[in-house]
FIPATOR-662632 format. One record per residue: z, y, x of N, C-alpha, C in turn. Coordinates in steps of 0.05 Angstrom, whole numbers, padded with zeros to 5 digits, always signed. Each point is the difference from the previous one (the first is absolute). Example, Ala and Ser with C-alpha at 12.3 -4.5 7.8 and 13.67 -1.06 7.14 Angstrom:
% residues 2
+00156-00114+00264+00000+00024-00018+00000+00024+00018;-00014+00021-00007+00001+00024+00016+00014+00022-00015;
//
This chain:
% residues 136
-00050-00646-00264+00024+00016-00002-00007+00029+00003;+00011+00017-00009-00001+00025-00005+00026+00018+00015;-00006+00021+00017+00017+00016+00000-00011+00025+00000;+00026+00009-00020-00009+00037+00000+00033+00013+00002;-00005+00025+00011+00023+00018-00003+00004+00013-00027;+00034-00002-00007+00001+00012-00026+00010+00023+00004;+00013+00004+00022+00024+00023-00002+00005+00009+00032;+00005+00029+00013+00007-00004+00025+00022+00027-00001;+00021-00014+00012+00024+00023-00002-00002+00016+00034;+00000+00020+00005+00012+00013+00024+00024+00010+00003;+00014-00018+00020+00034+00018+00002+00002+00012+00033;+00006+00018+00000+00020+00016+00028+00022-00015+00005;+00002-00016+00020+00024-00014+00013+00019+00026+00008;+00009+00001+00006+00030+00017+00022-00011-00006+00025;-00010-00021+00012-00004+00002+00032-00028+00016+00007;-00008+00008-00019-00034+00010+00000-00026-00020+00007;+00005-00022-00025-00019-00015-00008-00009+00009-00016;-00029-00010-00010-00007-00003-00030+00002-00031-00007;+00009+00001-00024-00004-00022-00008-00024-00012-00021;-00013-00008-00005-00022-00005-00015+00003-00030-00020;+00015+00002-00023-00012-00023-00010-00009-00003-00018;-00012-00025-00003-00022-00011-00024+00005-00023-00019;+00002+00006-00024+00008-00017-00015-00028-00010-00004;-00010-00033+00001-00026-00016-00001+00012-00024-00011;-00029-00005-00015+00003-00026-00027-00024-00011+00018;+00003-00024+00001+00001-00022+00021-00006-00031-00018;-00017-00003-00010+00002-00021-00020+00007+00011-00023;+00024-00016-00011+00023+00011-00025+00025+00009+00022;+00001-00002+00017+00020+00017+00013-00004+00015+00013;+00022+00028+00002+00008+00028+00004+00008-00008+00027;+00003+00020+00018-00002-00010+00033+00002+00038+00011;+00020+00005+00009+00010+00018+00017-00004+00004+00027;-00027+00018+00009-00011+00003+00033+00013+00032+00007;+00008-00005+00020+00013+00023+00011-00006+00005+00026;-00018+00030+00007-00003+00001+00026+00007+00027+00013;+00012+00007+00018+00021+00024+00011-00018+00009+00019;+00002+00018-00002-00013+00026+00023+00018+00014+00011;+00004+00007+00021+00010+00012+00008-00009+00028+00012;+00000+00019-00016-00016+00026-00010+00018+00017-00012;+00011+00015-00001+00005+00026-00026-00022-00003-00018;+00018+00010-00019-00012+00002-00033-00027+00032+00015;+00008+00021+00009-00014+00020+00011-00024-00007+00010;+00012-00017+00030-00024-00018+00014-00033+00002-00020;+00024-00022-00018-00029-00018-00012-00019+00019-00016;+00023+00022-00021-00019+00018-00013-00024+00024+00013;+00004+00000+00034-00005+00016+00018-00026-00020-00002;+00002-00031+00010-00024-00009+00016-00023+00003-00032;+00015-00011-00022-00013+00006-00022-00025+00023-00008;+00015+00026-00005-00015+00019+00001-00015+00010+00027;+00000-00007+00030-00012+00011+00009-00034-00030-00003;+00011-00013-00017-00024-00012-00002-00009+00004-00019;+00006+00017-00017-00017+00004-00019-00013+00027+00005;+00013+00015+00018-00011+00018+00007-00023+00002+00015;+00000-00018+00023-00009-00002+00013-00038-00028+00005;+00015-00022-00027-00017-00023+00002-00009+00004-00033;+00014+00011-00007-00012+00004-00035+00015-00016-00020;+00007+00006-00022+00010-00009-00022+00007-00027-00012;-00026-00011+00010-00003-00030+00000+00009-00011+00016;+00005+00007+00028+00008-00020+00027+00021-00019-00010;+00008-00015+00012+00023-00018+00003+00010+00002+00021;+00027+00001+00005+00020-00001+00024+00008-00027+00002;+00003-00015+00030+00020-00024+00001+00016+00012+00023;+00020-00016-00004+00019+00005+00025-00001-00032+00012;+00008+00001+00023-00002-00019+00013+00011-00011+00029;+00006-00015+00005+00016-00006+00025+00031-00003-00001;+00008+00012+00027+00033-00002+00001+00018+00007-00028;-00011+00028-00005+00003+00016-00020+00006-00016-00028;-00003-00018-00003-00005-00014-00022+00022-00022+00000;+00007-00008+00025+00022-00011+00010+00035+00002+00007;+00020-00001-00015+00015+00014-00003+00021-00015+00024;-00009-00025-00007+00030-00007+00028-00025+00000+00031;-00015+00025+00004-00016+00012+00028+00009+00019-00001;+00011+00018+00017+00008+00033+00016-00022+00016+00007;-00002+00027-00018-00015+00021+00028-00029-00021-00019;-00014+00014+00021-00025-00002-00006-00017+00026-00011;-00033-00010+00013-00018+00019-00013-00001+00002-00034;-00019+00021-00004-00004-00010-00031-00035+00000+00010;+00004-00035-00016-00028-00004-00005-00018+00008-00031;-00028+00018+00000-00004+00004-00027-00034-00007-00001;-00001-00018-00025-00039+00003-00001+00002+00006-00029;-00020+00013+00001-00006+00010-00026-00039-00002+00000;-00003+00001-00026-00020-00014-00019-00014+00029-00005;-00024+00009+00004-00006+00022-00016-00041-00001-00004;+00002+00006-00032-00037-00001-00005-00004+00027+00008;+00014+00018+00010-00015+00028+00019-00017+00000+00016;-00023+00014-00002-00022+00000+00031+00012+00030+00006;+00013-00014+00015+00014+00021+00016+00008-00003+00031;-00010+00024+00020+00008-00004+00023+00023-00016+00011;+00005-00028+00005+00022-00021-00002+00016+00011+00026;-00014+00008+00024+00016+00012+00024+00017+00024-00007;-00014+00023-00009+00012+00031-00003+00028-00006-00021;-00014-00023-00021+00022-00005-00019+00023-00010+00008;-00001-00029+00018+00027-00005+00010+00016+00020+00013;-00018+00019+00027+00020+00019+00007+00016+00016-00015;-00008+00015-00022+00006+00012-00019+00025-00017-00008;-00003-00023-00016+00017-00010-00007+00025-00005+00019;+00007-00003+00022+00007-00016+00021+00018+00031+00008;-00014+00032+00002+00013+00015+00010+00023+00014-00038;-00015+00000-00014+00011+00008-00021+00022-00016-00010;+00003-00028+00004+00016-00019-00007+00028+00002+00025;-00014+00007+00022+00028+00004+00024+00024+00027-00006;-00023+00021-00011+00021+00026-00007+00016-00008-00035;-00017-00026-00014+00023-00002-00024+00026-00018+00013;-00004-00011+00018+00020-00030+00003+00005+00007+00027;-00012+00009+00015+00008+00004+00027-00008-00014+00022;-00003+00002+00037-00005-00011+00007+00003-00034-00001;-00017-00022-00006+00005-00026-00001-00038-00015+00009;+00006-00026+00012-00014-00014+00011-00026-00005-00021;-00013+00001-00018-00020-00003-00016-00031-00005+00001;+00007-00034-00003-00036-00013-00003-00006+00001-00021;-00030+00002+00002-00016+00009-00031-00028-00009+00009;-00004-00012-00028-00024-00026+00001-00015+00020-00018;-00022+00001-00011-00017+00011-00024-00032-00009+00000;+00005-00013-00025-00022-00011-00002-00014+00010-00027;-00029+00013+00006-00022+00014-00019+00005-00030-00018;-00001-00001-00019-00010-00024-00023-00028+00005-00006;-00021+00023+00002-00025-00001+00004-00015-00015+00025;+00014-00014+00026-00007+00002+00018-00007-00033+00004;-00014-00019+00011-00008-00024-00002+00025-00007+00023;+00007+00018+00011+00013-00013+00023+00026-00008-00008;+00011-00030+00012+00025-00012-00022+00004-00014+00025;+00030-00001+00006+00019-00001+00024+00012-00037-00010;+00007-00006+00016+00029-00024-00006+00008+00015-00004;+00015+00016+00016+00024+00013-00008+00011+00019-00027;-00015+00009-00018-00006+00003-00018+00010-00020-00020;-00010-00015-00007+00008-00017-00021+00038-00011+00008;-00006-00005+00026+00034-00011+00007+00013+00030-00007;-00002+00014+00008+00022+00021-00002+00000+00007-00041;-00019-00007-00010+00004-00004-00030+00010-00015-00009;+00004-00028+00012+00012-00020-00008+00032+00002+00009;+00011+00007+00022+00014+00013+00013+00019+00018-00003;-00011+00023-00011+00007+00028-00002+00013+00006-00028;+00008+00024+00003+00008+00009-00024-00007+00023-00018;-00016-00005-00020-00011+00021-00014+00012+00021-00009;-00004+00022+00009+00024+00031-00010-00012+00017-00015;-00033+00000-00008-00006+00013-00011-00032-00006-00007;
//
């Protein structure tokens, strides 16, 4: 059996969700996955670009945790992102972490980052991919 994504819509709720869905062919059938963040549309374009700023072009963003969970309150925002940069990974999170507080404001923010040059490979890693939600 095969599955691939054909289509993924993003909508702005009114309560300040995102909504994310995906239209997927599933066999011969079409199958509707829908997963809500609870983020501003701003939020997300904030955590976006400061990773590209910051982890390079290529990176990938997930989001992950509470955040991802819509009937959970409050909460940190959890973020790992993917990047082939040999780049100082410490100086970079701070960077990211202080630059991302003055777009969105003070809020609770974990951040995972993993070199994809680097041999070193976590559990946690793959679960939070399997997990998580890809933003970018």
């Amino acid at each position: 059996m095969r599955l691939f994504r054909l289509l993924v819509y993003i909508v702005q709720t009114s309560c300040q969700s995102i909504i994310i869905f995906s239209i997927v062919k599933f066999a011969e059938n079409y199958v509707i996955i829908y997963t809500i963040m609870r983020l501003k549309d701003n939020e997300i374009n904030s955590i976006k670009n400061m990773a590209v700023k910051y982890f390079g072009k290529n990176s990938k963003v997930y989001l992950f945790g509470s955040r991802t969970d819509d009937r959970k309150k409050g909460g940190d925002i959890d973020i790992f992102i993917e990047t082939l940069n040999n780049i100082d990974i410490i100086k970079a999170k701070i960077k990211f972490l202080v630059e991302l507080e003055k777009e969105i404001g003070e809020r609770k923010i974990d951040l995972i980052v993993k070199n994809l040059n680097s041999k070193k490979d976590l559990p946690i890693y793959d679960i939070i991919k399997r997990q998580g939600i890809l933003i970018r």
